[in-house]
TORDOLUM-631323 format. One record per residue (C-alpha): residue number from 1; residue in three letters; chain; y, x, z negated. Coordinates in steps of 0.25 Angstrom, whole numbers, always signed. Layout:
BEGIN
R/nr/rest/kette/c2/c1/c3
R/NUM/ALA/A/Y/X/Z;
...
// end
This chain:
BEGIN
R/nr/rest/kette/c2/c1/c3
R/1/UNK/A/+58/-15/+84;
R/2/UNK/A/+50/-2/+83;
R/3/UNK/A/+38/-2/+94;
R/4/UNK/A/+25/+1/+87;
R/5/UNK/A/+11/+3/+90;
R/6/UNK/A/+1/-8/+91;
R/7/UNK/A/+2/-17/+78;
R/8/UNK/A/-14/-20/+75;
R/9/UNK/A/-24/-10/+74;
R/10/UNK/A/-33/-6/+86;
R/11/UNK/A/-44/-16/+89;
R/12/UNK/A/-54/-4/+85;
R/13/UNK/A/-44/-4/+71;
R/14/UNK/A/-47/-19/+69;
R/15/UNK/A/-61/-17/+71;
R/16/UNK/A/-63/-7/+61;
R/17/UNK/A/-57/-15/+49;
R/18/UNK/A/-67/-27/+52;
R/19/UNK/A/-78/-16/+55;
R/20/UNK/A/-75/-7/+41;
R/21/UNK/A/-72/-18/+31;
R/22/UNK/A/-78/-30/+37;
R/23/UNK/A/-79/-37/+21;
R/24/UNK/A/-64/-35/+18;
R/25/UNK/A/-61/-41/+31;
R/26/UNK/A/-69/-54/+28;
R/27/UNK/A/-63/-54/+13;
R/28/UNK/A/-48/-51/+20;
R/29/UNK/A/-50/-63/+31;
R/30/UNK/A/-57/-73/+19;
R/31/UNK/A/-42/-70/+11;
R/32/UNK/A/-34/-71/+23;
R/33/UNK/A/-39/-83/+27;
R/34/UNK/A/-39/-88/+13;
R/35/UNK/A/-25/-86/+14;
R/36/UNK/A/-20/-89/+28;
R/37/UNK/A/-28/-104/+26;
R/38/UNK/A/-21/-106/+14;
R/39/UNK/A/-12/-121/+13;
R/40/UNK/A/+1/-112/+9;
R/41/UNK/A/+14/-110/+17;
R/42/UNK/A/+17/-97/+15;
R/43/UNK/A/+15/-83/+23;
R/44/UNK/A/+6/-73/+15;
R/45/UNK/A/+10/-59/+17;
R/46/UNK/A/-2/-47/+11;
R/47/UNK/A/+3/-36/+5;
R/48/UNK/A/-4/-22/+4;
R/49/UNK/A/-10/-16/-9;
R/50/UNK/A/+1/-5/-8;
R/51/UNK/A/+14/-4/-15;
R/52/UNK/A/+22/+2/-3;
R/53/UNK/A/+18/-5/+8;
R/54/UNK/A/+19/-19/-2;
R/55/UNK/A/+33/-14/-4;
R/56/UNK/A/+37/-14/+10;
R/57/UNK/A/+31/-27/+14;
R/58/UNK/A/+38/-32/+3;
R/59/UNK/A/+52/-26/+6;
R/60/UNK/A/+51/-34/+21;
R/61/UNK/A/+44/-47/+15;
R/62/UNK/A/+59/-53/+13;
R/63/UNK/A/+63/-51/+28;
R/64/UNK/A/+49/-55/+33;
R/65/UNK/A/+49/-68/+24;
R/66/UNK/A/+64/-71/+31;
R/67/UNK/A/+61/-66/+44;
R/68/UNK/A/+48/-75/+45;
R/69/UNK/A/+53/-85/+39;
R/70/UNK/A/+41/-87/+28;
R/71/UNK/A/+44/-97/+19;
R/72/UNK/A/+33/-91/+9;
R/73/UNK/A/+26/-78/+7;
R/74/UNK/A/+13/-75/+0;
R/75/UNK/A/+10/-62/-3;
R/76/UNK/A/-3/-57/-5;
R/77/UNK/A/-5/-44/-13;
R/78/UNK/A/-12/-37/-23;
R/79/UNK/A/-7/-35/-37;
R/80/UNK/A/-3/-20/-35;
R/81/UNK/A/+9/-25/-27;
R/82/UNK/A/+14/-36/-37;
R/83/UNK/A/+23/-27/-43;
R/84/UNK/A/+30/-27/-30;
R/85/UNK/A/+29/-41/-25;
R/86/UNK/A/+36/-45/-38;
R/87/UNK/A/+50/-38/-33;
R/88/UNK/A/+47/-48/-21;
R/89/UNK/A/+47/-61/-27;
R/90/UNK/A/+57/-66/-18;
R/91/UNK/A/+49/-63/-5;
R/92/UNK/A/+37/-67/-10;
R/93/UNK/A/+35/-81/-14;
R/94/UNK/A/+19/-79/-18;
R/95/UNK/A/+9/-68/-20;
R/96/UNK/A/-5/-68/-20;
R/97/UNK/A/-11/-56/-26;
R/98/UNK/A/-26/-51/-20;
R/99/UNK/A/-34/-39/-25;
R/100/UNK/A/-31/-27/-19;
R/101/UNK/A/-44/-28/-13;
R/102/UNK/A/-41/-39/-5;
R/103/UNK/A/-28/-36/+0;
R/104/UNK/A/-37/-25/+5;
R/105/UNK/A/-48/-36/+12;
R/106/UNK/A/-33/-42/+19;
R/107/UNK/A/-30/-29/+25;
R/108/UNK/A/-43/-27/+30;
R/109/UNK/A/-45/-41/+36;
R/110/UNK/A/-30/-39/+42;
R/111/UNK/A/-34/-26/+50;
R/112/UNK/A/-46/-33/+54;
R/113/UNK/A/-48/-40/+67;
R/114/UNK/A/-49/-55/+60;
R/115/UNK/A/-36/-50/+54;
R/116/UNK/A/-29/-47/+65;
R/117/UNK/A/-33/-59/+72;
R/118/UNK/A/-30/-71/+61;
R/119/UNK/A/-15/-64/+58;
R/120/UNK/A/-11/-62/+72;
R/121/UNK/A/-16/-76/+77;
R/122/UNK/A/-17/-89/+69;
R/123/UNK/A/-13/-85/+55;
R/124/UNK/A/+0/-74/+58;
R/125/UNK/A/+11/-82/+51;
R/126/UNK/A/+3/-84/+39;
R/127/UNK/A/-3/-70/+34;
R/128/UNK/A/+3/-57/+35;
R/129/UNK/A/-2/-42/+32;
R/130/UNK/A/+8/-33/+26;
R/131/UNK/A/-3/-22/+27;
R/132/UNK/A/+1/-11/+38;
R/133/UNK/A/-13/-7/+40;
R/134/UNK/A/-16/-21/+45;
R/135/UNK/A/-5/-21/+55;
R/136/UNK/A/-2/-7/+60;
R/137/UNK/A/-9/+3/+69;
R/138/UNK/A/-14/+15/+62;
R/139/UNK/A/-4/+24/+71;
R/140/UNK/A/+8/+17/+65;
R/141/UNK/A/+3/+20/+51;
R/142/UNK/A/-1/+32/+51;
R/143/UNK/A/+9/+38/+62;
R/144/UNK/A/+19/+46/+53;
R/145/UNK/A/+32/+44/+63;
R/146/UNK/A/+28/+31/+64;
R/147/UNK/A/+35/+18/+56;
R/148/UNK/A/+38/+16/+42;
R/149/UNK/A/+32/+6/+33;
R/150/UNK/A/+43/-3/+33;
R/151/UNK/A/+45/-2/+48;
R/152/UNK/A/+31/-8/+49;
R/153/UNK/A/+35/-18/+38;
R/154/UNK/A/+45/-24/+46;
R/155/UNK/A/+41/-23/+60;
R/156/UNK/A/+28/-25/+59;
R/157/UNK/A/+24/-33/+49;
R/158/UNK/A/+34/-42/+46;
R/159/UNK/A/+38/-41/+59;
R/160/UNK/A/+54/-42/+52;
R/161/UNK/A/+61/-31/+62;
R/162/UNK/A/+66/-16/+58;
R/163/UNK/A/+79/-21/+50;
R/164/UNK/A/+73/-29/+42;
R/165/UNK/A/+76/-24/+29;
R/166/UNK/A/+69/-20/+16;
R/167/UNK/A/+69/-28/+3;
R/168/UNK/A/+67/-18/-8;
R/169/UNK/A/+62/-23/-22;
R/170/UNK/A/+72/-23/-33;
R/171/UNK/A/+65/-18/-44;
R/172/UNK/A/+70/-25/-58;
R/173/UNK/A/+75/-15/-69;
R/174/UNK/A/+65/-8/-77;
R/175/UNK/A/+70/-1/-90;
R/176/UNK/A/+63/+13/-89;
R/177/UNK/A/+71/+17/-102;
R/178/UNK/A/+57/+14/-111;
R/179/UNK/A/+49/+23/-100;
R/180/UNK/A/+60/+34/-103;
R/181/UNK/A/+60/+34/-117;
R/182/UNK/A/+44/+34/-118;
R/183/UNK/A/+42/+44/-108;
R/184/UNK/A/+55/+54/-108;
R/185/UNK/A/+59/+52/-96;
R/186/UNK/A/+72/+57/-91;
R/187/UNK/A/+82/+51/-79;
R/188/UNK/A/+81/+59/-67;
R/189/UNK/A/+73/+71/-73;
R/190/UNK/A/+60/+63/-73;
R/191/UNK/A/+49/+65/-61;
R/192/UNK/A/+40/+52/-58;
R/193/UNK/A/+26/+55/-52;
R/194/UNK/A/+17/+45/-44;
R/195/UNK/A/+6/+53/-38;
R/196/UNK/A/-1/+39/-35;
R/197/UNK/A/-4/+36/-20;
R/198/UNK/A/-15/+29/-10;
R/199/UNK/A/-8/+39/+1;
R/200/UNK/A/-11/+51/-4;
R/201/UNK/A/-26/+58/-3;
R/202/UNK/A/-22/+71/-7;
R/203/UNK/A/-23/+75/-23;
R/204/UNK/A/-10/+77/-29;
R/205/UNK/A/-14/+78/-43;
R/206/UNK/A/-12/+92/-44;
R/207/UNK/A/+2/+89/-35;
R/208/UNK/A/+8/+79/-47;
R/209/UNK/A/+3/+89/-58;
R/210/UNK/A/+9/+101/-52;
R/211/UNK/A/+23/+92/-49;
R/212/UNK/A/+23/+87/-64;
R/213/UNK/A/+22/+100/-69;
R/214/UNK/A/+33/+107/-62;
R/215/UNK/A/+43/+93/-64;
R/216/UNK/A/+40/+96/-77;
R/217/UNK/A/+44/+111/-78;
R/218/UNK/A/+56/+106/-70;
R/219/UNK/A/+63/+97/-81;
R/220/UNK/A/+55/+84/-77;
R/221/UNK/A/+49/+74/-86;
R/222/UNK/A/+37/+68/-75;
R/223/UNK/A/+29/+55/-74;
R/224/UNK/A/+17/+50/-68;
R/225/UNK/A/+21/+35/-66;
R/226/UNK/A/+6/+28/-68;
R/227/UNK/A/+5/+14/-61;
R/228/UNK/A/-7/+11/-66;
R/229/UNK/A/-19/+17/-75;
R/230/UNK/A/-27/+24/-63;
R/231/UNK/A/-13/+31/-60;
R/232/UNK/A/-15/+45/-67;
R/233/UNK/A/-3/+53/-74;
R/234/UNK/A/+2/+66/-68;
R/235/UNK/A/-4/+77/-76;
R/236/UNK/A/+9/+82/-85;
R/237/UNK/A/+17/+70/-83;
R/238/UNK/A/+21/+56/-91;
R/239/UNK/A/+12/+43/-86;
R/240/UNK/A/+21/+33/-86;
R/241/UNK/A/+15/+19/-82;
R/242/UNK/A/+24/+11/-78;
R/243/UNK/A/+25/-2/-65;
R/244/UNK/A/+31/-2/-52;
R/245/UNK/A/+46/-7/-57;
R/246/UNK/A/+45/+3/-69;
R/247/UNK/A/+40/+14/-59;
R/248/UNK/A/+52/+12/-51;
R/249/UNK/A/+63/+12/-62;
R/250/UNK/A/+58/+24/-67;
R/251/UNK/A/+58/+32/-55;
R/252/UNK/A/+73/+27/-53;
R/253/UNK/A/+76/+33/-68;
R/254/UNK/A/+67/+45/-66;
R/255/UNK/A/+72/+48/-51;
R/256/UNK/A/+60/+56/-46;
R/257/UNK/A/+46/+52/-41;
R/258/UNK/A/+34/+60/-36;
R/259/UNK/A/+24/+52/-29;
R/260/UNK/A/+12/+50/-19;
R/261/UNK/A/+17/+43/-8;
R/262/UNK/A/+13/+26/-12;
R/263/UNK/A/+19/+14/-11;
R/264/UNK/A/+24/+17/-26;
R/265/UNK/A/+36/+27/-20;
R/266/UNK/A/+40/+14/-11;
R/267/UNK/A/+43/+6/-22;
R/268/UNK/A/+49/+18/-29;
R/269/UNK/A/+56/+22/-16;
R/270/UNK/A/+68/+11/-20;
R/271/UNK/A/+73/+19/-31;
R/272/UNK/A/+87/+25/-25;
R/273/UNK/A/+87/+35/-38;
R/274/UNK/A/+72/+40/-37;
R/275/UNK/A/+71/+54/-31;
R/276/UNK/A/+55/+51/-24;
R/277/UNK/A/+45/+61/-19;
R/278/UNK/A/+31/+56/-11;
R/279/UNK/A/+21/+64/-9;
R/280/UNK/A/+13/+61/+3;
R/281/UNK/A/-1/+68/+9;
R/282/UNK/A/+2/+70/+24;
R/283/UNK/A/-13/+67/+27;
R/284/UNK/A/-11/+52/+24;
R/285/UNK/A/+1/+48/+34;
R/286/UNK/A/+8/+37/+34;
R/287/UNK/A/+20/+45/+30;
R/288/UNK/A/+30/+40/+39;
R/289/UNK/A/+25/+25/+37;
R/290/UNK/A/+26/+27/+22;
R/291/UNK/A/+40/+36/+22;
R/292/UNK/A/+49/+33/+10;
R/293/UNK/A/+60/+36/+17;
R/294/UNK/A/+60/+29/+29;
R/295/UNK/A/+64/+18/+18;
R/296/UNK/A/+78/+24/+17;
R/297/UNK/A/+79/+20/+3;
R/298/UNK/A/+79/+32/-6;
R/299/UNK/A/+83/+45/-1;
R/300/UNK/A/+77/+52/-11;
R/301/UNK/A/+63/+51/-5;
R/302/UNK/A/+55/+62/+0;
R/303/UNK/A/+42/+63/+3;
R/304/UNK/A/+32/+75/+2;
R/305/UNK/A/+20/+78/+10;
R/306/UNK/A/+8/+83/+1;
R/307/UNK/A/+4/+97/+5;
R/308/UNK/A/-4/+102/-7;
R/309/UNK/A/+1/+102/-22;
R/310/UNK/A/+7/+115/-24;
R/311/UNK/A/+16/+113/-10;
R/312/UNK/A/+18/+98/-12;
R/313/UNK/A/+24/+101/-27;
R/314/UNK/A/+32/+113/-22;
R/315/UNK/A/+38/+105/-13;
R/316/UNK/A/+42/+94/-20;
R/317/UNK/A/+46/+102/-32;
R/318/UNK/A/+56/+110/-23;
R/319/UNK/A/+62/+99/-15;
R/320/UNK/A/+64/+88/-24;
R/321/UNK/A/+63/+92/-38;
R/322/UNK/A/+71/+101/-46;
R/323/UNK/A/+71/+106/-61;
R/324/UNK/A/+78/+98/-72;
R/325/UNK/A/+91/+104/-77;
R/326/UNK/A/+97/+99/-92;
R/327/UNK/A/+108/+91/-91;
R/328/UNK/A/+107/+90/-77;
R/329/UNK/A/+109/+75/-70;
R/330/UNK/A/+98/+74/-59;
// end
């Protein structure tokens, strides 16, 4: 078991949280209680609003279930994460969904001293956080050398040991033929672009339009997969809407993704025949904890620190794409 540094915030950390959003905390300690105080034998576990970090508090939720010897699990999540929680149904035996918003009051009232407090002492076997920023000090976070996320998953949360291994989600077959046909897409000679992230507070715009074009001169036909309506096409490229399962097919058919570091290139990351590039912007840290490859899943991950467009773009375009040739097999 690896030795890490204290595992709350400090005292002055604590205080801050009741001290900054003192209504979010009341509204997270009315639902907690609302929870903890309900007639049902089952262990609630809340999720966080974010696709990676739902992802690998999923993949552990078999061993953790075994390990503790819960009978039952509710989990508590909000409707941006259903996608996932259905390739879970087995672990999972309930789910409650709460706004986005209130997941947010949970967190708030877990890093608060009330928090603390109630799910370390009287209500610990009935409630737990699968929220990192409740649970770890900042210096584990945001120290790059540090752990991964899935280290943290296992000996920290969950409390399951190093070995414990990871459940990946088996994602059900999705004909992309129809996508192929609409949108001219061609196997292995087709970029897929996500330029989508909360971890990114750099503009890339300019980085994505300045990637297209090239790909284009190179051969390529390239895509901007659009999640949702606020999700702006790539200047130049095919919008192709499409969900979580369809994402994943098509990047598996396509075999090359370009994308902001998010929890979306986790899910992606389970590909074995996807060539996938991140981006990430060196001022927001957390690289190590969020590293792809400490996953040891696909080696054909690399990740790429943004410097400016014109560098970032260069780089990626010399080490990791080159021009279509006819007839060639890529």
């Amino acid at each position: 078991m690896h030795k890490y540094p204290a595992y709350y915030h400090s005292w002055y950390g604590l205080i801050y949280h009741m001290l900054k959003w003192p209504f979010q905390v009341f509204i997270g300690f009315i639902l907690y209680m609302y929870f903890v105080k309900k007639k049902e034998d089952t262990h609630y576990l809340v999720l966080p609003k974010y696709l990676g970090d739902t992802l690998c508090a999923l993949a552990y939720l078999h061993e953790y279930k075994k390990q503790k010897k819960y009978p039952h699990i509710t989990v508590i999540a909000c409707p941006s994460v259903k996608q996932l929680c259905d390739f879970y149904t087995d672990d999972i035996n309930n789910i409650v969904f709460l706004s986005s918003a209130h997941i947010s009051d949970l967190q708030e009232f877990a890093c608060s001293l009330a928090g603390k407090s109630l799910n370390v002492g009287k209500y610990r076997t009935k409630i737990t956080f699968a929220l990192y920023s409740c649970n770890l000090s900042p210096s584990i976070v945001w120290d790059n050398n540090y752990i991964h996320l899935s280290q943290y998953v296992k000996e920290m949360l969950y409390k399951i040991g190093p070995n414990a291994t990871a459940k990946f989600p088996q994602i059900p077959f999705v004909d992309v033929e129809p996508f192929v046909q609409r949108y001219g897409l061609k196997k292995g000679r087709t970029v897929l672009l996500n330029p989508y992230a909360n971890s990114i507070i750099c503009d890339v715009v300019l980085l994505f339009e300045s990637l297209a074009k090239e790909l284009i001169q190179k051969g390529y036909t390239v895509v901007s997969l659009t999640g949702n309506k606020d999700q702006a096409p790539v200047k130049g490229t095919l919008a192709v809407p499409c969900s979580l399962k369809e994402a994943y097919w098509l990047a598996e058919y396509c075999g090359n993704i370009i994308a902001l570091r998010s929890g979306f290139l986790d899910f992606i990351l389970f590909s074995s025949h996807c060539r996938i590039i991140a981006v990430v912007d060196p001022r927001y840290g957390r690289k190590e904890f969020f590293n792809l490859k400490k996953w040891n899943i696909n080696p054909e991950c690399y990740t790429i620190e943004y410097k400016d467009n014109y560098l970032t773009a260069e780089c990626i375009l010399k080490h990791f794409i080159r021009p279509v040739i006819d007839n060639e097999k890529i």
